[in-house]
N, CA, C and O of each residue as an XYZ file, in Angstrom:
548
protein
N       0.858     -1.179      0.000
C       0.000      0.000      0.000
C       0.899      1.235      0.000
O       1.582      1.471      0.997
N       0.927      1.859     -0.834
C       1.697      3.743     -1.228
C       1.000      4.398      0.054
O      -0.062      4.059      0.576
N       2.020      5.598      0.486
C       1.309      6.702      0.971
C       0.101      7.100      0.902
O      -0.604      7.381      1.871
N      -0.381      7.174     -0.871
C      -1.512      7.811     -1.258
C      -2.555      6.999     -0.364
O      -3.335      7.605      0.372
N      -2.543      5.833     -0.438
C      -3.846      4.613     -0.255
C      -3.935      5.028      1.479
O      -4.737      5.663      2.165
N      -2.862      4.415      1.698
C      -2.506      5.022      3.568
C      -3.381      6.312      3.565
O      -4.299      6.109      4.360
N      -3.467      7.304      3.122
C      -3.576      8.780      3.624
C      -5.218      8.845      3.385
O      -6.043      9.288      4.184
N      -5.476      8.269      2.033
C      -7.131      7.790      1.730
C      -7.697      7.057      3.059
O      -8.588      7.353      3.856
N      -7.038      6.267      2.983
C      -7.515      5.033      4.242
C      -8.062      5.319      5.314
O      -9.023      4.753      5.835
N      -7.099      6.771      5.921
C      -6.899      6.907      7.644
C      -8.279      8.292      7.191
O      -8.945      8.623      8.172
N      -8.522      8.758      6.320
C      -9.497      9.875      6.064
C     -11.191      9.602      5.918
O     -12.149     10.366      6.029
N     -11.074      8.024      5.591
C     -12.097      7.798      5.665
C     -12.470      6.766      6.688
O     -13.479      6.065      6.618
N     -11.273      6.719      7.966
C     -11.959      6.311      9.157
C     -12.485      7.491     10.204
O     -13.154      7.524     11.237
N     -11.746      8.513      9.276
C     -12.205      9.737      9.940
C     -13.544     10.027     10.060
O     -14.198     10.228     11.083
N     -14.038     10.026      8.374
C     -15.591     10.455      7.957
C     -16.166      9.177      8.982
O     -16.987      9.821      9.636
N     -16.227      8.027      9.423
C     -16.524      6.996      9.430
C     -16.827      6.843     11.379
O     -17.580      6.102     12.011
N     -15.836      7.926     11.832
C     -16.302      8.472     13.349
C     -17.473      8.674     14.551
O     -17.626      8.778     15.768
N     -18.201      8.647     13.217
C     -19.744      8.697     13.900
C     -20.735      7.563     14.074
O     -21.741      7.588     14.783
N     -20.179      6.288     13.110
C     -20.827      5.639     12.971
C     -20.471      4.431     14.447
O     -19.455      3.874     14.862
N     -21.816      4.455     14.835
C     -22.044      3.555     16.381
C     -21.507      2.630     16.353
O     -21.492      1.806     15.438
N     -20.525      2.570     18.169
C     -20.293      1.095     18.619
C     -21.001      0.141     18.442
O     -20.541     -0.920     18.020
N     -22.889      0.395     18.863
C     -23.192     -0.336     18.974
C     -24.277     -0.617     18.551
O     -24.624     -1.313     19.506
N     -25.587     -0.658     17.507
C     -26.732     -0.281     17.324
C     -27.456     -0.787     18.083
O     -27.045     -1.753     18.725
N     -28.930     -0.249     18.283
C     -29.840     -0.888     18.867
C     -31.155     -1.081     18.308
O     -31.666     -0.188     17.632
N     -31.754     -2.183     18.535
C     -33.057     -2.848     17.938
C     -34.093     -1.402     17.980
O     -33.981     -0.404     18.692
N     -35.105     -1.727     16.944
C     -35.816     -0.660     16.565
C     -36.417     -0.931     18.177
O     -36.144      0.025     18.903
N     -36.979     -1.749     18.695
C     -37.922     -2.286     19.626
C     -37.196     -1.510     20.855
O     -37.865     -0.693     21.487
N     -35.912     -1.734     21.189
C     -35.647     -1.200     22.539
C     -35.152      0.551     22.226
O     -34.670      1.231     23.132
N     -35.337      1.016     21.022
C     -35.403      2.492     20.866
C     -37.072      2.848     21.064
O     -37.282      3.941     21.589
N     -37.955      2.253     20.794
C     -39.120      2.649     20.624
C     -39.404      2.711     22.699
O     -40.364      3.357     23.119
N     -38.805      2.246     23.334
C     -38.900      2.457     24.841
C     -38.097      2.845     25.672
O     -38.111      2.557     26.869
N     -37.014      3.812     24.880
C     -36.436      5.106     25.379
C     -37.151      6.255     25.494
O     -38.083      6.539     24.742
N     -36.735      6.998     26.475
C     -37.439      8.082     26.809
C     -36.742      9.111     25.938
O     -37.556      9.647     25.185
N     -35.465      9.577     25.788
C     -34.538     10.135     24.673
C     -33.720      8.837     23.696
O     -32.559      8.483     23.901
N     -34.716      8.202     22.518
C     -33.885      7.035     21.821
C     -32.692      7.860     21.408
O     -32.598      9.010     20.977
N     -31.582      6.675     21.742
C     -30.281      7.571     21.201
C     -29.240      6.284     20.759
O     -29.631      5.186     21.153
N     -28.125      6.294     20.083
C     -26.818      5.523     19.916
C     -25.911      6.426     20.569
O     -26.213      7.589     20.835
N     -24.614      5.810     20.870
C     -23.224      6.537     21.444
C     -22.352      6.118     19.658
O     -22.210      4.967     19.244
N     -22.120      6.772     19.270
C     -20.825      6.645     18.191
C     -19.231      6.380     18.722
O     -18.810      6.423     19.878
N     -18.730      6.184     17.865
C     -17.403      5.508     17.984
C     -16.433      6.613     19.182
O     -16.030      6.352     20.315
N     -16.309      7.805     18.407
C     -15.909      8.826     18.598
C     -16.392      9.948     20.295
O     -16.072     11.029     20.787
N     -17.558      8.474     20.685
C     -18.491      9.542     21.779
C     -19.326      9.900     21.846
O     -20.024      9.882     22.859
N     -19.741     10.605     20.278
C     -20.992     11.804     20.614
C     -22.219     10.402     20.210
O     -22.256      9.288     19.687
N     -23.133     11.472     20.917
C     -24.478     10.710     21.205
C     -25.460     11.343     19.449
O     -25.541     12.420     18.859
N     -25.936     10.134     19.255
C     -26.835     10.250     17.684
C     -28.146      9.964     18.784
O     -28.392      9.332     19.811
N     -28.785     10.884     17.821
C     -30.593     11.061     19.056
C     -31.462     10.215     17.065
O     -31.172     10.216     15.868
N     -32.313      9.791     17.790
C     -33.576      9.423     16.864
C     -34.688     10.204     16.715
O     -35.028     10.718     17.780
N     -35.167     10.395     16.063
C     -36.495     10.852     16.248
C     -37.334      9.953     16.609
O     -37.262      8.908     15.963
N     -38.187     10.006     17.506
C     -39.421      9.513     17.638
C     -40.310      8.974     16.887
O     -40.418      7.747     16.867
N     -41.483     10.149     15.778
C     -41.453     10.038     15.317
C     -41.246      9.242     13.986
O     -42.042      8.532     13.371
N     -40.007      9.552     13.735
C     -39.229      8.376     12.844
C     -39.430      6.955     12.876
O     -39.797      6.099     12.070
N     -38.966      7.000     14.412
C     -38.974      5.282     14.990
C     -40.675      4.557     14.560
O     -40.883      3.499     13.967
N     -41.682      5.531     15.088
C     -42.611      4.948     15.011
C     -43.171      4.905     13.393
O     -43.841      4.038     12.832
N     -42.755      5.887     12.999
C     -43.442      5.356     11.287
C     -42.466      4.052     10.977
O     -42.961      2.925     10.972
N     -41.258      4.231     10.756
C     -40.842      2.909     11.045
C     -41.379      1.497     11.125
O     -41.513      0.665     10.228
N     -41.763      1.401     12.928
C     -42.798      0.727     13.341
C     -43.908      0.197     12.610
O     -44.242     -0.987     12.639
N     -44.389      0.967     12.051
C     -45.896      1.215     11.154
C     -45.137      0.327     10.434
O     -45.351     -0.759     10.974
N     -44.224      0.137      9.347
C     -44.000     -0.639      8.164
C     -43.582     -1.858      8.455
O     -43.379     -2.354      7.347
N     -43.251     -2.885      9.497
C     -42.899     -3.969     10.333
C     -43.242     -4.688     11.200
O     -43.642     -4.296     12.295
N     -43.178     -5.438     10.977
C     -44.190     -6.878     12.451
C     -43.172     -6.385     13.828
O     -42.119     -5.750     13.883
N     -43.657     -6.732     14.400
C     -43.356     -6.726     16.269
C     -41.808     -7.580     15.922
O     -40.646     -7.245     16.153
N     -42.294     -8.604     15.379
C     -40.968     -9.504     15.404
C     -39.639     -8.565     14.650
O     -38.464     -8.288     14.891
N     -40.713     -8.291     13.564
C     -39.474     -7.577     12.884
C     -38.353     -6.259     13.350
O     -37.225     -5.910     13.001
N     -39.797     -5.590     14.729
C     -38.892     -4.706     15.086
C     -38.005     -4.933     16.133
O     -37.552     -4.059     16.872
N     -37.740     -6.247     16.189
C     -36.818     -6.573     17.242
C     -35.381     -7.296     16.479
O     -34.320     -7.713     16.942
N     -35.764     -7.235     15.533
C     -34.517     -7.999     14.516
C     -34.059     -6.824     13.894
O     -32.867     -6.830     13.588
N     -34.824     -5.650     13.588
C     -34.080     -3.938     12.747
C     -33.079     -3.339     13.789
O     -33.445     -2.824     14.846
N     -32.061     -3.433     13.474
C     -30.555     -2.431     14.284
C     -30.238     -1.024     13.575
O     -29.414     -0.825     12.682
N     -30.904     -0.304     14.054
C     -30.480      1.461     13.495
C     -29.750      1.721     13.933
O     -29.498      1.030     14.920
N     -28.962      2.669     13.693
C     -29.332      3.318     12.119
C     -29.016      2.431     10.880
O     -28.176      1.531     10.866
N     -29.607      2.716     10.106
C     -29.736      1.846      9.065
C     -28.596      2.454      8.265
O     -28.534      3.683      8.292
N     -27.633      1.764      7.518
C     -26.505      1.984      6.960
C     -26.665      2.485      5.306
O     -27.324      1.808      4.516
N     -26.164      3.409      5.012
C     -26.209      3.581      3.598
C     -24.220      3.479      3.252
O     -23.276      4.213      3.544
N     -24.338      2.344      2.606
C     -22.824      2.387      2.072
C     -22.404      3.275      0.964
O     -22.863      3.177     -0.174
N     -21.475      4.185      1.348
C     -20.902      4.451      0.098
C     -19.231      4.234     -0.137
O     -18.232      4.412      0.560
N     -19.491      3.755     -1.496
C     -18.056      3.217     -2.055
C     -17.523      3.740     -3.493
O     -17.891      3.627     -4.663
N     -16.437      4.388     -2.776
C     -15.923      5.250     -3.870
C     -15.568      4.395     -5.598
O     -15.083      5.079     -6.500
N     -15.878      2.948     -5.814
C     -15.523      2.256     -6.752
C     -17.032      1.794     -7.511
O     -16.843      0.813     -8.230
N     -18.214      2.184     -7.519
C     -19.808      2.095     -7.054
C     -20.450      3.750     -7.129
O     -20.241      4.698     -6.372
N     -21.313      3.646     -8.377
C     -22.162      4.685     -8.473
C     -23.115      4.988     -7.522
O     -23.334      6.137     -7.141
N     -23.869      3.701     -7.000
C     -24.957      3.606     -6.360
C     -24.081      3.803     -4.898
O     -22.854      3.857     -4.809
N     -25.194      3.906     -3.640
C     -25.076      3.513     -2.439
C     -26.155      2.186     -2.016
O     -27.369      2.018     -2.138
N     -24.872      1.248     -1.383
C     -25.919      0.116     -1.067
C     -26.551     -0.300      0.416
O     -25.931      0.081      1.408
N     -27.393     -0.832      0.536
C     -28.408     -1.289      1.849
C     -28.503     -2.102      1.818
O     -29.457     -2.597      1.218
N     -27.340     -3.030      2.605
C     -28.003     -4.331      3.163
C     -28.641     -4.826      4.133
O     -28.652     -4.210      5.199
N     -29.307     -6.019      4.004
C     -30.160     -6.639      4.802
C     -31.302     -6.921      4.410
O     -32.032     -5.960      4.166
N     -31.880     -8.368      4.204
C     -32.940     -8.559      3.967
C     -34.300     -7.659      4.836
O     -35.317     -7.732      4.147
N     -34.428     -7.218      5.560
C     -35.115     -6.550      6.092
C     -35.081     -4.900      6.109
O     -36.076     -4.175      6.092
N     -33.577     -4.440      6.150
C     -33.332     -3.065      5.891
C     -33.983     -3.359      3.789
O     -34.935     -2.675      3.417
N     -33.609     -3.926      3.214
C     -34.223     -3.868      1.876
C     -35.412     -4.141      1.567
O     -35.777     -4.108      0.391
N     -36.294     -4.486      2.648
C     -37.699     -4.397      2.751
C     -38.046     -3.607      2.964
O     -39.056     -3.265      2.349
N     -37.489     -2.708      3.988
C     -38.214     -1.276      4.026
C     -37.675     -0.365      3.528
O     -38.584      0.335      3.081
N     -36.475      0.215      3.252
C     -36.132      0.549      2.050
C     -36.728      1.159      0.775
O     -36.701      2.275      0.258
N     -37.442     -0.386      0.390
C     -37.790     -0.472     -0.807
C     -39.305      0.357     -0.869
O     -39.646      1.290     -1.596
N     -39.956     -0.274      0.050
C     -41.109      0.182      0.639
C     -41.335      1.911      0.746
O     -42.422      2.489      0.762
N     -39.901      2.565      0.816
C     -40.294      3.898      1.217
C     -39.533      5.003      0.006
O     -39.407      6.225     -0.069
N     -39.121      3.811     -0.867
C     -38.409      4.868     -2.036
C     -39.603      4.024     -3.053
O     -39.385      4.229     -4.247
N     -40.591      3.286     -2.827
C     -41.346      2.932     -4.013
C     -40.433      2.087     -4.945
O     -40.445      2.415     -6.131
N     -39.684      1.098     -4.594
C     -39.269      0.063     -5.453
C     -39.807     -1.264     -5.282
O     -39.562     -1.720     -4.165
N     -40.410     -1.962     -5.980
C     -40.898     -3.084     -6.112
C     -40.037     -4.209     -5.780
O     -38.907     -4.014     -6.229
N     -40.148     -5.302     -5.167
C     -39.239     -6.396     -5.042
C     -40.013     -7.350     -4.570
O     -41.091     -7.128     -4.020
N     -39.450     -8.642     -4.777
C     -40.396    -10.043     -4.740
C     -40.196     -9.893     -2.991
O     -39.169     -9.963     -2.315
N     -41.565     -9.671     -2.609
C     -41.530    -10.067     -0.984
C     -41.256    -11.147     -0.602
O     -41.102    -11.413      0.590
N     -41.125    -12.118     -1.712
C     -41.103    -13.770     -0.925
C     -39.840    -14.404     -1.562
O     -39.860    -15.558     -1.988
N     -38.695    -13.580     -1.616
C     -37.313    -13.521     -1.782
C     -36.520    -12.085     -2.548
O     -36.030    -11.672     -3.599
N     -36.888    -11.663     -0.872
C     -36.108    -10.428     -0.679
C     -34.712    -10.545     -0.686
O     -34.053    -11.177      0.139
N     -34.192     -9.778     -1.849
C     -32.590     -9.604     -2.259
C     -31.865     -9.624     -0.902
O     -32.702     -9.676     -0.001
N     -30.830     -9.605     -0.523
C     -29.905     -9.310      0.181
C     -28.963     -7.740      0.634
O     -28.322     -7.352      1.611
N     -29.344     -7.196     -0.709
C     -29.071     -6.109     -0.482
C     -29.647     -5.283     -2.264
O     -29.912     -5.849     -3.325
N     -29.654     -3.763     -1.894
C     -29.900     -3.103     -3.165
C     -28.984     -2.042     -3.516
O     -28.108     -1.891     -2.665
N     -28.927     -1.405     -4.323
C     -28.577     -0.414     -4.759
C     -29.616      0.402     -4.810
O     -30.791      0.213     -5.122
N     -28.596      2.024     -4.205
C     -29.938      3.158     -4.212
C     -28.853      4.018     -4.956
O     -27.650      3.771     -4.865
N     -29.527      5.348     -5.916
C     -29.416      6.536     -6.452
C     -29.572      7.701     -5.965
O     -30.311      7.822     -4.988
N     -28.884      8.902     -6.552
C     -29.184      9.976     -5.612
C     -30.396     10.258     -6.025
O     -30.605     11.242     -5.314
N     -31.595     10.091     -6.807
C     -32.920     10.492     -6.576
C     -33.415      9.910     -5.448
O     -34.341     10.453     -4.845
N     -32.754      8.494     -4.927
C     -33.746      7.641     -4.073
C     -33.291      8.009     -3.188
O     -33.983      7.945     -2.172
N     -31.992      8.551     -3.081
C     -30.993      8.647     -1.326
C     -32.005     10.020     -1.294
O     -32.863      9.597     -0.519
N     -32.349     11.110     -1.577
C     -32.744     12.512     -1.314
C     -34.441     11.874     -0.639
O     -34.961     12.339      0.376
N     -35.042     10.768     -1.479
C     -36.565     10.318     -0.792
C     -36.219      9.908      0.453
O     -36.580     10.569      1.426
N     -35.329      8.543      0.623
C     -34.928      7.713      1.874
C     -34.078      9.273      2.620
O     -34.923      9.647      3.434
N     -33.291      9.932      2.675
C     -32.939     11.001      3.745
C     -33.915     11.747      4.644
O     -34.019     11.830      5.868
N     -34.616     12.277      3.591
C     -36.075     13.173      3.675
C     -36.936     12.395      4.545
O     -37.460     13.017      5.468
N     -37.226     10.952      4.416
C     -38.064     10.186      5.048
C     -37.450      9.705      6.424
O     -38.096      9.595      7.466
N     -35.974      9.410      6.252
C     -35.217      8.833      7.538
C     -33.843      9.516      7.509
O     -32.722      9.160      7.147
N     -34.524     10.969      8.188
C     -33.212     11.383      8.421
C     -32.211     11.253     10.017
O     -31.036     11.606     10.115
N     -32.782     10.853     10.771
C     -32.269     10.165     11.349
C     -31.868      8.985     11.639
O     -30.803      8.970     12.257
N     -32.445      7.741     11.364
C     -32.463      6.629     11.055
C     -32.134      5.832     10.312
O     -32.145      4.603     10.251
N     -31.727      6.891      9.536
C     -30.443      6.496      8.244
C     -28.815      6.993      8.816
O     -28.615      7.952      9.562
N     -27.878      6.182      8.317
C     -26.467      6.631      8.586
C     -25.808      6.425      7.316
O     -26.033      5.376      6.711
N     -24.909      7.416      6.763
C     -23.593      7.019      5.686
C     -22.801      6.452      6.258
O     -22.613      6.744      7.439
N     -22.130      5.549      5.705
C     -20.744      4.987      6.191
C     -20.032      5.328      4.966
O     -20.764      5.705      4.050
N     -18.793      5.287      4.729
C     -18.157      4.895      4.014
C     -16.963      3.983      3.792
O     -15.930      3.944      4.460
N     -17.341      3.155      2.580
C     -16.403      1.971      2.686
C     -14.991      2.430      1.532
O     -14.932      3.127      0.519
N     -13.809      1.484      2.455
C     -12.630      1.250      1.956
C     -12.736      0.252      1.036
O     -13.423     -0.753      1.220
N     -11.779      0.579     -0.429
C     -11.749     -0.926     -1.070
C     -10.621     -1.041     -1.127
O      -9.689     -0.242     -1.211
N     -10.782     -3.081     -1.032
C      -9.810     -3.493     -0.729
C      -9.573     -4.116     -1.981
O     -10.556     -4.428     -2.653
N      -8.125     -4.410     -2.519
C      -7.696     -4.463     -3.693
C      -7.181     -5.705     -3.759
O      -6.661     -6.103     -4.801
């Protein structure tokens, strides 16, 4: 690995600072009094309320105990799109940018666009997180 890659590398663990030790189930945010994550770096990420519960609205009980927010939007500098995995993060997802997908073999993950990232932000702006990924060569 060159300098260059090194200097890329350590910049985008920088951007990458915020993103939580630890997530937590939609279910045990929905019975916080302030729902919140701690990030890597310390600072506290708050949820909306709100949010959580429309959320809620689109998912079984079961399901909201299996959803870990914030929900990840990958971006990778080698990749037009940003991707969302999880059979379940791509269920709802899909559900809230209006993309169609076989409910009874839900992809693994999708690709989203910046028309769809500006719907999914707008809709979950808290409850959504960027990461950004390193590629490895």
């Amino acid at each position: 690995m060159d300098r260059t890659e090194r200097l890329i590398r350590k910049q985008i663990v920088i951007l990458n600072r915020h993103v939580p030790r630890k997530r937590k189930t939609l279910k045990e945010l929905l019975r916080e009094e302030k729902p919140h994550v701690i990030g890597a770096d310390g600072s506290r990420h708050r949820f909306k309320s709100k949010e959580l519960e429309f959320l809620a609205s689109l998912i079984s009980g079961d399901e909201q105990e299996r959803l870990r927010l914030p929900i990840y939007i990958e971006i990778d500098a080698s990749t037009s799109g940003a991707r969302i995995k999880g059979k379940l993060e791509v269920k709802i997802i899909s559900k809230i940018i209006d993309k169609e997908i076989d409910e009874y073999n839900t992809p693994d993950e999708i690709y989203i666009y910046n028309p769809q990232m500006k719907v999914l932000r707008k809709k979950l702006p808290t409850t959504t997180q960027y990461i950004f990924l390193v590629n490895e060569h």
